[in-house]
Backbone as CSV, one residue per row, in Angstrom:
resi,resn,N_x,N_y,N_z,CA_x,CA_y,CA_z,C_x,C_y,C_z
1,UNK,80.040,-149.904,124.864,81.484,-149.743,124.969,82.162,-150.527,123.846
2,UNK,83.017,-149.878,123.233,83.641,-150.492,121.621,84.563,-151.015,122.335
3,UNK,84.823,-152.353,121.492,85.890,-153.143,121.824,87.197,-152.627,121.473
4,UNK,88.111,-152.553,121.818,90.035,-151.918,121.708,90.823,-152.838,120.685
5,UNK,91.495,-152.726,119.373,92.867,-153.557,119.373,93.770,-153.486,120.424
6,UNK,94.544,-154.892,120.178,95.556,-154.898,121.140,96.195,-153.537,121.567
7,UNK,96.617,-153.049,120.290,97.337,-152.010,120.303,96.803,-150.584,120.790
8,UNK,95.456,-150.355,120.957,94.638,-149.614,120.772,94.469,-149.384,122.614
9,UNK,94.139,-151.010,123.007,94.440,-151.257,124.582,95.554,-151.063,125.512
10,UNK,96.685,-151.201,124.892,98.046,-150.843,125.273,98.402,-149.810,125.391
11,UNK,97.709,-148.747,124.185,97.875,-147.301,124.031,97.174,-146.821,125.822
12,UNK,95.240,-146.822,125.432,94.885,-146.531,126.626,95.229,-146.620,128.390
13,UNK,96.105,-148.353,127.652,96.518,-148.069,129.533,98.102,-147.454,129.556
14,UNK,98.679,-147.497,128.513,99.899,-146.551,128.808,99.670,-145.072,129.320
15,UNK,98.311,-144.418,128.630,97.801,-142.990,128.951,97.446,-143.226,130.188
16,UNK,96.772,-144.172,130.768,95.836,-144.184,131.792,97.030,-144.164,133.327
17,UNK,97.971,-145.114,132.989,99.140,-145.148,134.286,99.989,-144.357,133.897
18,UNK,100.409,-143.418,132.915,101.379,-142.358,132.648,100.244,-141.024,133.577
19,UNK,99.064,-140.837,133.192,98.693,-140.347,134.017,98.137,-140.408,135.324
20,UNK,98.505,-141.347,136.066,98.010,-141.367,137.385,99.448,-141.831,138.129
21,UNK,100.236,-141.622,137.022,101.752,-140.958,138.068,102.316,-140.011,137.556
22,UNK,101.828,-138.942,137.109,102.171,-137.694,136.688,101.521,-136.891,137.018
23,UNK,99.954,-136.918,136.946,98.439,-136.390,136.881,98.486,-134.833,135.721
24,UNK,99.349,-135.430,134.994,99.530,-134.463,133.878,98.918,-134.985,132.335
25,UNK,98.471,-134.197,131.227,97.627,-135.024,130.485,98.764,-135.859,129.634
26,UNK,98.807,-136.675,128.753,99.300,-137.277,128.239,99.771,-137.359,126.563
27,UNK,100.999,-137.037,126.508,101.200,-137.340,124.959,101.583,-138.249,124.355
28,UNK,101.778,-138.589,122.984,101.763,-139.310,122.189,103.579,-140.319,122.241
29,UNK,104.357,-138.693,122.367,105.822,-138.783,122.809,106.463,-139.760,123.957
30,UNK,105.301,-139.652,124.823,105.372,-140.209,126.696,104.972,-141.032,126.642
31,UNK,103.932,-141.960,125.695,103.340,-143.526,125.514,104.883,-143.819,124.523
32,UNK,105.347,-143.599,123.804,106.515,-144.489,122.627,107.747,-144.334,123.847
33,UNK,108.262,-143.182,124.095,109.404,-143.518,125.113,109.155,-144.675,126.375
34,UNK,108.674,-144.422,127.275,108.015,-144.811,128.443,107.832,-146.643,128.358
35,UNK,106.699,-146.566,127.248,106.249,-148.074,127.174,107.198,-149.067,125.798
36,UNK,108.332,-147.966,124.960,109.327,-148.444,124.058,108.388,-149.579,123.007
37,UNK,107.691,-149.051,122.624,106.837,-149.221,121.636,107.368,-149.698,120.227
38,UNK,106.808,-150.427,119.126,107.863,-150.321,118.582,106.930,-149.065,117.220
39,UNK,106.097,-148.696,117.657,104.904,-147.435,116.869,105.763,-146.134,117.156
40,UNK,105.704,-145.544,116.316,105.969,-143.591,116.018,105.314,-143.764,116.753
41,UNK,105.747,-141.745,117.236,104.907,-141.245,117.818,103.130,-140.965,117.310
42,UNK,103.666,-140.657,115.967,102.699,-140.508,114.719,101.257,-141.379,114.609
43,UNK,101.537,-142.753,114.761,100.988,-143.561,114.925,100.253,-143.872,116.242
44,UNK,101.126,-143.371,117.135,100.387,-143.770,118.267,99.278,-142.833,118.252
45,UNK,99.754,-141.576,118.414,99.295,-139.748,117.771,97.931,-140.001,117.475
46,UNK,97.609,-141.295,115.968,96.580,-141.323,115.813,95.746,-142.336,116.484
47,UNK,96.422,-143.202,117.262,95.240,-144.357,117.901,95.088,-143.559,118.811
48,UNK,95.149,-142.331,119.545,94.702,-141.723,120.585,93.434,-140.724,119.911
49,UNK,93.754,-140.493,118.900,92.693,-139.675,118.386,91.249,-140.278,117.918
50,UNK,91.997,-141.650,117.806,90.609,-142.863,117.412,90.047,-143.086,118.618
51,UNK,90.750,-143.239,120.052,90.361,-143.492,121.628,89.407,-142.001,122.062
52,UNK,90.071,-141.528,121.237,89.148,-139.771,122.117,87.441,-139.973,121.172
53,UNK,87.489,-140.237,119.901,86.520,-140.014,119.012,85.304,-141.237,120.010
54,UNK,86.232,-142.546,119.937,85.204,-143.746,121.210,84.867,-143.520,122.373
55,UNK,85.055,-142.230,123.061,84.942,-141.875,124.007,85.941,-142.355,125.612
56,UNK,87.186,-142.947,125.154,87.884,-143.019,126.143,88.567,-142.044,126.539
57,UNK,89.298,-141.064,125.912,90.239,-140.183,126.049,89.861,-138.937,126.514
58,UNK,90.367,-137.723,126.589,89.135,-136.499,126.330,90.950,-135.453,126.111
59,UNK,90.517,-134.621,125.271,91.508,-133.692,124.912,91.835,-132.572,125.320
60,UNK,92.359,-132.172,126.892,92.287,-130.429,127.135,93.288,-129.437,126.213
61,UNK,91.840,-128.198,126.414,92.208,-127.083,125.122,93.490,-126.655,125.563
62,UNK,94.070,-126.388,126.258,95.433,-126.524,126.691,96.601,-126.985,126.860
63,UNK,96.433,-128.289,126.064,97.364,-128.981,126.318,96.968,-130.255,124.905
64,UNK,98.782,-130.510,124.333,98.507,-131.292,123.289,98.259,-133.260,123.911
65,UNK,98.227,-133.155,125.130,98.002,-134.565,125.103,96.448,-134.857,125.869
66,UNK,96.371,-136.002,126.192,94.969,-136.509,126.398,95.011,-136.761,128.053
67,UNK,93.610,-137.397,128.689,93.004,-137.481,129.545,92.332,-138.396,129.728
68,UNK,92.357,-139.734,130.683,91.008,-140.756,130.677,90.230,-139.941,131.208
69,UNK,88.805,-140.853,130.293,87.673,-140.398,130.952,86.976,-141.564,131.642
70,UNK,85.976,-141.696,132.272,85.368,-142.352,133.081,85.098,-143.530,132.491
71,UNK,84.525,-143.157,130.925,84.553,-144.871,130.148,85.593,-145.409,129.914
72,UNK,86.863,-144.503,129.653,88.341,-144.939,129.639,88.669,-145.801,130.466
73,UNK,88.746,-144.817,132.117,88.857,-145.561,132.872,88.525,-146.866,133.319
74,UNK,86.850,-147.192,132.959,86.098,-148.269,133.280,86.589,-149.712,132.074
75,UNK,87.045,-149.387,130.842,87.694,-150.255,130.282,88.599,-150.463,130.614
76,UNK,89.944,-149.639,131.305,90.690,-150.226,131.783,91.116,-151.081,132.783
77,UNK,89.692,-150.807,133.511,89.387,-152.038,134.916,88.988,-153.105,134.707
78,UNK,88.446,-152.743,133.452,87.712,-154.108,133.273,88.228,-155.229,132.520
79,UNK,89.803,-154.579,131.856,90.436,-155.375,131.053,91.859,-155.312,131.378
80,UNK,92.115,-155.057,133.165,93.259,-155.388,133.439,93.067,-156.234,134.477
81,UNK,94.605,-157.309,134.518,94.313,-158.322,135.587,95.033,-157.715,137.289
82,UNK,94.388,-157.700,138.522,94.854,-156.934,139.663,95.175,-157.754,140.250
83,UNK,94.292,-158.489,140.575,94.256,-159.582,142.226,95.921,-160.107,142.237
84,UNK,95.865,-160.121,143.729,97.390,-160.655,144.440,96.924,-161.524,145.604
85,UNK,96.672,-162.660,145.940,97.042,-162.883,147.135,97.919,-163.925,147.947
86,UNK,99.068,-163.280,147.425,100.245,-163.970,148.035,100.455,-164.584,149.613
87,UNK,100.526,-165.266,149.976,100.454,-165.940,151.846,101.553,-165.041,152.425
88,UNK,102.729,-164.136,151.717,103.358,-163.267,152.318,102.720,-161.999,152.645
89,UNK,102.241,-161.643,151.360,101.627,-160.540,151.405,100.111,-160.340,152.565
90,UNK,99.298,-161.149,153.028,98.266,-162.006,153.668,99.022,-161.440,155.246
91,UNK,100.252,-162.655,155.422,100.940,-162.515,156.718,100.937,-161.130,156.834
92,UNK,101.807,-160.553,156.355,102.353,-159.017,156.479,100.892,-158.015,157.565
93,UNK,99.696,-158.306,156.919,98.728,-157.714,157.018,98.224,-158.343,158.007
94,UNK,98.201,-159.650,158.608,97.779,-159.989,159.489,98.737,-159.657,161.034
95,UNK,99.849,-159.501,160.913,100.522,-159.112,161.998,100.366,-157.745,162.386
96,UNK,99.974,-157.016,161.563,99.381,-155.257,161.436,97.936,-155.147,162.291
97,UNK,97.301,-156.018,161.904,95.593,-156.324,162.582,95.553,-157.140,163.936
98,UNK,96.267,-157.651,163.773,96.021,-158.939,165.103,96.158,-158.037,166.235
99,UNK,96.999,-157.144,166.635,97.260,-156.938,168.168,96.065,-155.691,168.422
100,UNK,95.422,-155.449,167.132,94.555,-154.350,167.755,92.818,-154.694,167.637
101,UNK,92.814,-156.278,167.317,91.596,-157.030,167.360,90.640,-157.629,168.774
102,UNK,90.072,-156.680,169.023,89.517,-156.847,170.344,88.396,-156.593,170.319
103,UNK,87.605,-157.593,171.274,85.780,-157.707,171.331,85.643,-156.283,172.108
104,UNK,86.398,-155.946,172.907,86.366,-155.007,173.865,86.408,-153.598,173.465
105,UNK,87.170,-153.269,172.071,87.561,-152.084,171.612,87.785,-152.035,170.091
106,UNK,86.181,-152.620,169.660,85.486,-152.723,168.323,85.484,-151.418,167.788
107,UNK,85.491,-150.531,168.199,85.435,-149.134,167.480,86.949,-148.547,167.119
108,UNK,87.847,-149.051,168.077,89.195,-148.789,167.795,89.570,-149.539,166.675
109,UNK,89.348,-150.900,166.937,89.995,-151.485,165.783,89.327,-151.493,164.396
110,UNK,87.974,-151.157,164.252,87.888,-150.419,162.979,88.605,-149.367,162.551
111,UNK,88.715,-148.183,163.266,89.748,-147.569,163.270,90.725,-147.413,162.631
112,UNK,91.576,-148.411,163.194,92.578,-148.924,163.261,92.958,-149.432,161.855
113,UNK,91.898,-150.478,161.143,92.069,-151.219,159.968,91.596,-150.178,159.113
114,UNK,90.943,-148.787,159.145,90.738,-147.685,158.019,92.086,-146.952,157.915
115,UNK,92.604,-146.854,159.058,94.379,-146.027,158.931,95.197,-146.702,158.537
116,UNK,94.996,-148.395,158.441,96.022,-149.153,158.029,95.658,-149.245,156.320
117,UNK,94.652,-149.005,155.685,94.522,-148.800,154.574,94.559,-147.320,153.934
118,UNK,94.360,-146.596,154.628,94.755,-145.048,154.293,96.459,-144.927,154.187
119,UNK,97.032,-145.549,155.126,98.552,-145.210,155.225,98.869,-145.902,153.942
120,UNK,98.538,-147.060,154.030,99.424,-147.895,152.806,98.907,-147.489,151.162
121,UNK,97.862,-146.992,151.157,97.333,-146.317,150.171,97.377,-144.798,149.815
122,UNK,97.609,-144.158,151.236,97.963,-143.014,150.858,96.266,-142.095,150.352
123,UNK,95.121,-142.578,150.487,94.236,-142.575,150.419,93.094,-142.471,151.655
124,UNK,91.783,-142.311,151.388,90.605,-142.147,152.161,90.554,-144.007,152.355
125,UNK,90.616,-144.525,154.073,90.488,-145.769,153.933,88.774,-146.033,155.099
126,UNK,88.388,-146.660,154.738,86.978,-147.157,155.068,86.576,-148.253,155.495
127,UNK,85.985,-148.651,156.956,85.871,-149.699,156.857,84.220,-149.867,157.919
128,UNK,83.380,-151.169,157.342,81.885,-151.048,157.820,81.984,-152.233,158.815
129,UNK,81.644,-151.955,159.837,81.086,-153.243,160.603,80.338,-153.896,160.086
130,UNK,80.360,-155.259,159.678,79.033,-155.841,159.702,77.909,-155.816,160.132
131,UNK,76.406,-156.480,159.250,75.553,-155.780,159.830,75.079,-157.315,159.422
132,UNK,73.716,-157.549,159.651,72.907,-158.247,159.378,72.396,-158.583,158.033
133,UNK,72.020,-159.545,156.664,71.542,-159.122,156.127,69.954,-159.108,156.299
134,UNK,69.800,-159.630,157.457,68.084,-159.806,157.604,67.838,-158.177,157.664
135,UNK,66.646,-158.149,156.766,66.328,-156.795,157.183,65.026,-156.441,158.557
136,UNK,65.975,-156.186,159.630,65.468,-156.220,161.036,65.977,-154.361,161.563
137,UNK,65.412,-153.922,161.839,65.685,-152.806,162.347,66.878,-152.720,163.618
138,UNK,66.811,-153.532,164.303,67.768,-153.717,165.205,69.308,-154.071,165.036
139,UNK,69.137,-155.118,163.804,70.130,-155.415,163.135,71.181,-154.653,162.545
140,UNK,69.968,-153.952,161.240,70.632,-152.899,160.456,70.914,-151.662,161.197
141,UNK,70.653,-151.093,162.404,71.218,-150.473,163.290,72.872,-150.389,163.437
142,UNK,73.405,-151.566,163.554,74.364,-151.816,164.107,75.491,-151.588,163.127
143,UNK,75.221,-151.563,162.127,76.429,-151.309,161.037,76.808,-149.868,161.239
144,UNK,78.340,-149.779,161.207,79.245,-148.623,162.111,79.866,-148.531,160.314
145,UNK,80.215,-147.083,160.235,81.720,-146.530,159.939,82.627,-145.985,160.160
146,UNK,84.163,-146.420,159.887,85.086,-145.530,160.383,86.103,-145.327,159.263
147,UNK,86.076,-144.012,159.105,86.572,-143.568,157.684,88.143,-142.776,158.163
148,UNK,89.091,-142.755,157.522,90.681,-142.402,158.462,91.480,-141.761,157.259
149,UNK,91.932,-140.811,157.027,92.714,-140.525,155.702,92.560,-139.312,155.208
150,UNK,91.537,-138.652,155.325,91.363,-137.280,154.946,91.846,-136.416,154.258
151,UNK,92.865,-135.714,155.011,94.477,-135.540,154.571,94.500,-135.584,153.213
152,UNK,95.042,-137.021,152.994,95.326,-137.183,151.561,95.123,-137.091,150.408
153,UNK,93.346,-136.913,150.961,92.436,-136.631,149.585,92.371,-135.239,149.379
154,UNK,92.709,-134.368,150.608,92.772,-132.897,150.514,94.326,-132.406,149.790
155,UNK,95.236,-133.024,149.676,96.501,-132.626,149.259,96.474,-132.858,147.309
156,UNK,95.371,-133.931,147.230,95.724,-133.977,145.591,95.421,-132.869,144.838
157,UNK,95.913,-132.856,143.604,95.216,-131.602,142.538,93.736,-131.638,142.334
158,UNK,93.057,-132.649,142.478,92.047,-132.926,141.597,90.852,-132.212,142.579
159,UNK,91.267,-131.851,143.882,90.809,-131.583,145.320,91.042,-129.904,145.849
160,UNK,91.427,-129.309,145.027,92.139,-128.347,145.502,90.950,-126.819,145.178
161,UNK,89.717,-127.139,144.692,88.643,-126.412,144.010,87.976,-126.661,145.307
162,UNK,87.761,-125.632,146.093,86.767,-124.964,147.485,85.440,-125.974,147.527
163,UNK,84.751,-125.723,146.361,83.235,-126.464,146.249,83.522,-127.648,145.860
164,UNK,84.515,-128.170,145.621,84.843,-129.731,145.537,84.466,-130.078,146.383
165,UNK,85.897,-129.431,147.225,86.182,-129.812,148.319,85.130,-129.842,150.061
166,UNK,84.606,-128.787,149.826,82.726,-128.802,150.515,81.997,-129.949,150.279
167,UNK,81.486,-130.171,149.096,81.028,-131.154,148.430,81.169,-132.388,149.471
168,UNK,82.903,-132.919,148.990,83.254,-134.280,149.779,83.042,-134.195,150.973
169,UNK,83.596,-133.066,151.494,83.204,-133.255,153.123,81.956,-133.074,153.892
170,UNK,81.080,-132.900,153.015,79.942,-133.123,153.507,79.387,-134.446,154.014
171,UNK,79.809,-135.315,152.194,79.446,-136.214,152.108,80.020,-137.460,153.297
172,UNK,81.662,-136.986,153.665,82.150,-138.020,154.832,81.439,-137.738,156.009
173,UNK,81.131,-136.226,156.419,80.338,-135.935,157.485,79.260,-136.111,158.063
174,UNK,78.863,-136.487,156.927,77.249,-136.763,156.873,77.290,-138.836,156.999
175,UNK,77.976,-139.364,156.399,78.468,-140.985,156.627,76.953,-141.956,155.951
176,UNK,75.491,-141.081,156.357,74.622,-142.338,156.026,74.907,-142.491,154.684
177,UNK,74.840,-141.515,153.752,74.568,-141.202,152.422,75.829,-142.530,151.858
178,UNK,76.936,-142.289,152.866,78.096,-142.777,152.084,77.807,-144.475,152.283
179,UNK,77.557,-144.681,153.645,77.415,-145.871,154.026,76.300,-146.546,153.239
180,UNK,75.265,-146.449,152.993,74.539,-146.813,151.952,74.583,-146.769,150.552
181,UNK,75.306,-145.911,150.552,76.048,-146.434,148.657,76.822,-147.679,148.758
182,UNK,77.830,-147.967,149.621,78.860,-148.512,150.090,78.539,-149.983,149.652
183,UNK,76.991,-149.832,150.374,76.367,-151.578,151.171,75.811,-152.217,150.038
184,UNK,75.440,-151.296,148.888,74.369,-151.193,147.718,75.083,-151.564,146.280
185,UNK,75.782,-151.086,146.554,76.802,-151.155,145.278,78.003,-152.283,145.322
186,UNK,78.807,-152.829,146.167,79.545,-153.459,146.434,78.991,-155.464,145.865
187,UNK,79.797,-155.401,145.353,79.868,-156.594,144.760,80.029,-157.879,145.364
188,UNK,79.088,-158.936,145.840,78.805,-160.121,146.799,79.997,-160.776,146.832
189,UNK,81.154,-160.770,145.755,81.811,-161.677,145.703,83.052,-161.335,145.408
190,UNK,83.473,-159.587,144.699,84.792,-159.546,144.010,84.984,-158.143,144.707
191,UNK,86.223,-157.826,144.214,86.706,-156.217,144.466,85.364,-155.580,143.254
192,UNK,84.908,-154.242,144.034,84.103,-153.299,143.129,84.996,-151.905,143.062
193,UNK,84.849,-151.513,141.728,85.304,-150.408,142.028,84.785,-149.656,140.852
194,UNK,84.186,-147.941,141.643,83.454,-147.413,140.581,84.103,-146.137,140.618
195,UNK,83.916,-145.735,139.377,84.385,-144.384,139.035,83.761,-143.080,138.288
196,UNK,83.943,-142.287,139.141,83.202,-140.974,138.850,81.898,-141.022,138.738
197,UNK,81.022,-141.010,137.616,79.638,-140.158,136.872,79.021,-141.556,137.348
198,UNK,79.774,-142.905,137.541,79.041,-144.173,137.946,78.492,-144.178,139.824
199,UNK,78.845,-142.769,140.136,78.301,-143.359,141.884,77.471,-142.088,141.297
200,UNK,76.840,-141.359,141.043,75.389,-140.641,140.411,75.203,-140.129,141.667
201,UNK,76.963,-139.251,142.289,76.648,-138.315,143.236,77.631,-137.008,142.924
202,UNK,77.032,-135.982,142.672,77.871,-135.087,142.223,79.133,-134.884,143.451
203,UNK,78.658,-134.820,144.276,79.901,-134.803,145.305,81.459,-135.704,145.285
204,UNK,81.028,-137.205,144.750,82.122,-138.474,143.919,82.087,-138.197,142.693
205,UNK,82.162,-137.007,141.842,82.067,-137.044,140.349,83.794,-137.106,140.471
206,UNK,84.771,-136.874,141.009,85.756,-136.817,140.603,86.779,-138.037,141.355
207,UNK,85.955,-139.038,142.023,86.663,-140.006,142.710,86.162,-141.017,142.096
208,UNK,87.567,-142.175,142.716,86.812,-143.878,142.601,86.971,-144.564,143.839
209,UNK,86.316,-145.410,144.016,85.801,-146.177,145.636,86.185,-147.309,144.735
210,UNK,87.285,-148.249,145.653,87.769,-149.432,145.356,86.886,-150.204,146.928
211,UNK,86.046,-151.136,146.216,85.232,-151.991,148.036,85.289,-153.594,148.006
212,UNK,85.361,-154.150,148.868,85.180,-155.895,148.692,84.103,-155.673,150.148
213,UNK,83.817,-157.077,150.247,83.061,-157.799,151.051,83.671,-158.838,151.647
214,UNK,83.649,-158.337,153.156,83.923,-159.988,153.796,82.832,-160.186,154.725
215,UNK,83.084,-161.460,154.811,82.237,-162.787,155.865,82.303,-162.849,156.617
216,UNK,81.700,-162.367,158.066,81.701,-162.448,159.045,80.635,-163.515,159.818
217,UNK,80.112,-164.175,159.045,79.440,-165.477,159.421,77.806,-165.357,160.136
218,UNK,77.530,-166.133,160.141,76.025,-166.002,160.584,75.225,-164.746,159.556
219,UNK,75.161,-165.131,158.493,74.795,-163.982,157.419,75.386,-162.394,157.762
220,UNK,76.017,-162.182,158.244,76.426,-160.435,158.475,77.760,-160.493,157.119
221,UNK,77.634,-159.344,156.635,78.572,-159.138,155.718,79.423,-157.400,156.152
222,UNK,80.388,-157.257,156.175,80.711,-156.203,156.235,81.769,-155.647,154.739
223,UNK,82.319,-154.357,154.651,82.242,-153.643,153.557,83.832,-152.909,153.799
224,UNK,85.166,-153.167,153.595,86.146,-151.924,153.257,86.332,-151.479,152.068
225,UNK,87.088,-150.293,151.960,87.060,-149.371,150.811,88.109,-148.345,150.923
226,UNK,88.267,-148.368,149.958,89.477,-146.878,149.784,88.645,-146.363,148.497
227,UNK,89.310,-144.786,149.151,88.313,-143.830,148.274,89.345,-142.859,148.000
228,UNK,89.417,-142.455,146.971,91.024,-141.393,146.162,90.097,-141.057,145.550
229,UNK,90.865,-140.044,144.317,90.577,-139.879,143.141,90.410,-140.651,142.039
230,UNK,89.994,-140.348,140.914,90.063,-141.281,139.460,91.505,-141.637,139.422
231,UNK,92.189,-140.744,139.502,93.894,-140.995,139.223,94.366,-141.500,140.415
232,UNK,93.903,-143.062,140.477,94.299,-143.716,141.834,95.421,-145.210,141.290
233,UNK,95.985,-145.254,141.971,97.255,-146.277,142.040,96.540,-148.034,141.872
234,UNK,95.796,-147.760,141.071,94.306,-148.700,141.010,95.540,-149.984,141.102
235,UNK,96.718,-150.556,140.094,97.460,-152.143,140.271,98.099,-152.278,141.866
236,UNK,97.810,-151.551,142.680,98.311,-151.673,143.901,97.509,-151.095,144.973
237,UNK,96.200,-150.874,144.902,95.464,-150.669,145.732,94.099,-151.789,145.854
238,UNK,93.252,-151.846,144.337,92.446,-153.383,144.175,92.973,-154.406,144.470
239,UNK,94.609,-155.157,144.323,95.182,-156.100,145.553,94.764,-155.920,146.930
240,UNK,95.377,-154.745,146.895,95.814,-154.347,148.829,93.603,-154.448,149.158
241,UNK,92.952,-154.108,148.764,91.637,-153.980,149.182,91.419,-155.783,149.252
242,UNK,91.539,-156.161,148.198,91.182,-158.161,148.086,91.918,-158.675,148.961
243,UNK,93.190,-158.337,149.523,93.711,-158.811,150.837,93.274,-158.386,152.070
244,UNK,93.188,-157.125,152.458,92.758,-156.866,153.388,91.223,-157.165,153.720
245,UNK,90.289,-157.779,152.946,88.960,-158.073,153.119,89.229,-159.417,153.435
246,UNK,89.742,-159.887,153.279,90.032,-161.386,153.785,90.280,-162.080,155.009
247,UNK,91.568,-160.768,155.283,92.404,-160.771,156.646,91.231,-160.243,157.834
248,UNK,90.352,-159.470,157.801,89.160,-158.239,158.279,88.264,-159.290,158.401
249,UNK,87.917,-160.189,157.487,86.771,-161.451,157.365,87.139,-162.976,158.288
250,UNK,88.770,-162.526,158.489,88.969,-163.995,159.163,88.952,-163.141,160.788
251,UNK,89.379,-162.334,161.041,89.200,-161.546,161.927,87.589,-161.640,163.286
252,UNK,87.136,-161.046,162.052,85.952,-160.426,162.487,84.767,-161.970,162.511
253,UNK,85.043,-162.544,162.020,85.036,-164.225,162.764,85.527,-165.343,164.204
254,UNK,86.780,-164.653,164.289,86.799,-165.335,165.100,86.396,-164.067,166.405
255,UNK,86.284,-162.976,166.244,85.159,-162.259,167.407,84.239,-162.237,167.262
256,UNK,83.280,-162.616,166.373,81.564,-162.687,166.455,81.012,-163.444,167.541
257,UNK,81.151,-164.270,168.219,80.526,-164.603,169.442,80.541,-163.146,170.561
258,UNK,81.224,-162.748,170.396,81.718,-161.241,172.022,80.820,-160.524,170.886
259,UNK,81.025,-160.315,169.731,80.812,-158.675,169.183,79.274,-158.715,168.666
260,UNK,78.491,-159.435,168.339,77.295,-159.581,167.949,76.127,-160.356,167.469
């Protein structure tokens, strides 16, 4: 992956959030107005043509502006700053979880915390019970998913192709396939988030899975996630995921004596 000038970086993520609130491709015109640049269009014109040649951009025959692509995308995650966790923002989310946290009605309130990340995301929201990490058969049994959002992923453009759309729903229907990418891939310590040709399932070639990890103590780790498209609201959803794994981790602590 080639390293970006400043300017070169500024360009890509102006394309990258002009298109994932438009989901239209991007011109040269819409980065200088938009981000008030002090570059021509001309200029910019050509650092996009230098981004397409490095493989960030991609050019449809239809249209004079550009497109991230998956390496695009992945530089831009990797070289923007997300995390939030404000003690307001924390509260907010904890008064949302608390009244539906019960040893008694563990399946609801997973539930519960996948619709509260689907709503606020507007997205596929996901969330894993903890499991063990000993590898014990009895243990690893016990890890649940409850996936809430559906809907939303069926209303975007990027979703609207029959065999896509088969594809994904297989893949939620089916849950092991998903749940074991989930557990495998997810990062011990930070928000993960992968995109497209990187989950090496044709069925996610056109999505990204934003996941953290929380602590549920006595070695069990459990797993939430929101799952959209590539053209996902990534500066306000990788927060909302690093908060809500926190709030889910202090949670799901103080019920581990009742729950497992």
């Amino acid at each position: 992956m080639q390293t970006l000038s400043l300017r070169q970086n500024n360009i890509l993520r102006g394309v990258i959030e002009t298109h994932i609130e438009t989901t239209q491709p991007v011109g040269s015109r819409s980065i200088a107005e938009k981000y008030a640049t002090s570059f021509s269009p001309a200029t910019i014109r050509n650092e996009m043509g230098a981004l397409e040649e490095m493989g960030y951009l991609s050019h449809p025959h239809t249209s004079s502006g550009r497109l991230p692509t998956d390496c695009g995308y992945r530089y831009y995650l990797d070289h923007t700053p997300f995390e939030d966790h404000s003690e307001e923002s924390l509260s907010r989310l904890k008064k949302e979880l608390v009244p539906a946290a019960s040893p008694q009605m563990l399946e609801e309130f997973l539930d519960h915390v996948s619709l509260l990340l689907s709503s606020l995301s507007q997205e596929v929201g996901l969330t894993l019970m903890p499991g063990a990490e000993a590898k014990t058969s009895s243990k690893s049994g016990r890890t649940r998913l409850a996936l809430q959002g559906l809907p939303y992923i069926l209303e975007k453009p990027e979703f609207q192709d029959v065999r896509k759309v088969r594809n994904l729903l297989g893949v939620f229907e089916e849950k092991v396939t998903l749940t074991q990418w989930v557990l495998t891939h997810v990062d011990s310590e930070h928000v993960s988030v992968s995109v497209g040709h990187e989950h090496s399932q044709e069925a996610l070639e056109d999505c990204s899975i934003v996941a953290a990890r929380y602590d549920a103590g006595e070695n069990r780790r459990g797993v939430i996630a929101i799952l959209g498209p590539k053209r996902m609201a990534y500066r306000q959803i990788i927060p909302l995921v690093s908060r809500m794994a926190v709030v889910v981790g202090h949670m799901f602590e103080r019920m581990e004596p009742e729950i497992l």
